[in-house]
C-alpha positions in Angstrom: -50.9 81.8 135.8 -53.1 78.9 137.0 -52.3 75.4 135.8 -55.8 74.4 135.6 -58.1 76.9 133.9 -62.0 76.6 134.1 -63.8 76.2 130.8 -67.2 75.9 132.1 -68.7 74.8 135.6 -67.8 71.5 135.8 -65.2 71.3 133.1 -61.7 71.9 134.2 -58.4 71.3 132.1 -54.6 71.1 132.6 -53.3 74.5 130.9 -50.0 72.0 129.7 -52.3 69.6 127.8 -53.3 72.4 125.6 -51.7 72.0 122.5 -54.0 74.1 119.9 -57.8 76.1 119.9 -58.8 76.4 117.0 -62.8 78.3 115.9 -65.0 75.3 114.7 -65.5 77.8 111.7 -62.5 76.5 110.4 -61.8 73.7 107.7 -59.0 71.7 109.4 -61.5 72.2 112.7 -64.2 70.4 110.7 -61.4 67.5 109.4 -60.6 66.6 112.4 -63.6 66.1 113.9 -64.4 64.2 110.6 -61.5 62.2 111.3 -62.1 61.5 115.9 -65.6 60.4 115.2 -64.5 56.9 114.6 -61.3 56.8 117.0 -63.6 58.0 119.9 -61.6 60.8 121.1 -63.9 63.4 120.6 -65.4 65.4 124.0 -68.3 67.1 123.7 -68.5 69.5 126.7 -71.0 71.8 125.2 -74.0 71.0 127.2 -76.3 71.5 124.3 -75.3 74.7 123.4 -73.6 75.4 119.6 -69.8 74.3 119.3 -68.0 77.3 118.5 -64.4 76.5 119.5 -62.0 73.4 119.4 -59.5 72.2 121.7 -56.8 69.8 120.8 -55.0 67.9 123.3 -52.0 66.4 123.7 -53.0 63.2 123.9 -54.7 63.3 120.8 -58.4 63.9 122.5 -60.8 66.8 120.9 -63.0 69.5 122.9 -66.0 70.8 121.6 -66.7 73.6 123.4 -69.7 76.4 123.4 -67.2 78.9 124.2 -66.1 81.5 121.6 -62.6 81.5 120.9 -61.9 85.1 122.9 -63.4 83.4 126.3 -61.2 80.5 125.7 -58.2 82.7 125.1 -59.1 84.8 128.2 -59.5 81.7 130.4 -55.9 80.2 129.2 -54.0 83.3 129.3 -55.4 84.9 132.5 
């Protein structure tokens, strides 16, 4: 497995850092992005597109990405 994985063209992320993905769909998705918009450590990386997927770092920073949740999945377990 590769220890940086490609999420988009320009976007690439430490594998390790990973700590959850989560589908924007869901409720504690929408709390925590509730909750980063005043800390600041919410990433939007979905070049306009719709947010359908959520990654949760490590160090407590947020992903918004425009990839589903199976691309992600794909990309991190390739």
């Amino acid at each position: 497995m590769k220890q940086v994985i490609k999420l988009t063209q320009n976007i690439y992320i430490p594998r390790a850092r990973i700590t959850a993905v989560l589908p924007v769909s869901s409720s504690i998705a929408r709390k925590l992005r509730g909750l980063n918009k005043l800390g600041g450590k919410i990433v939007n990386i979905t070049y306009g597109e719709e947010a359908k997927t959520i990654l949760i770092m490590d160090s407590g920073h947020i992903l918004v990405s425009s990839k589903t949740l199976k691309e992600v999945d794909e990309a991190l377990w390739k």
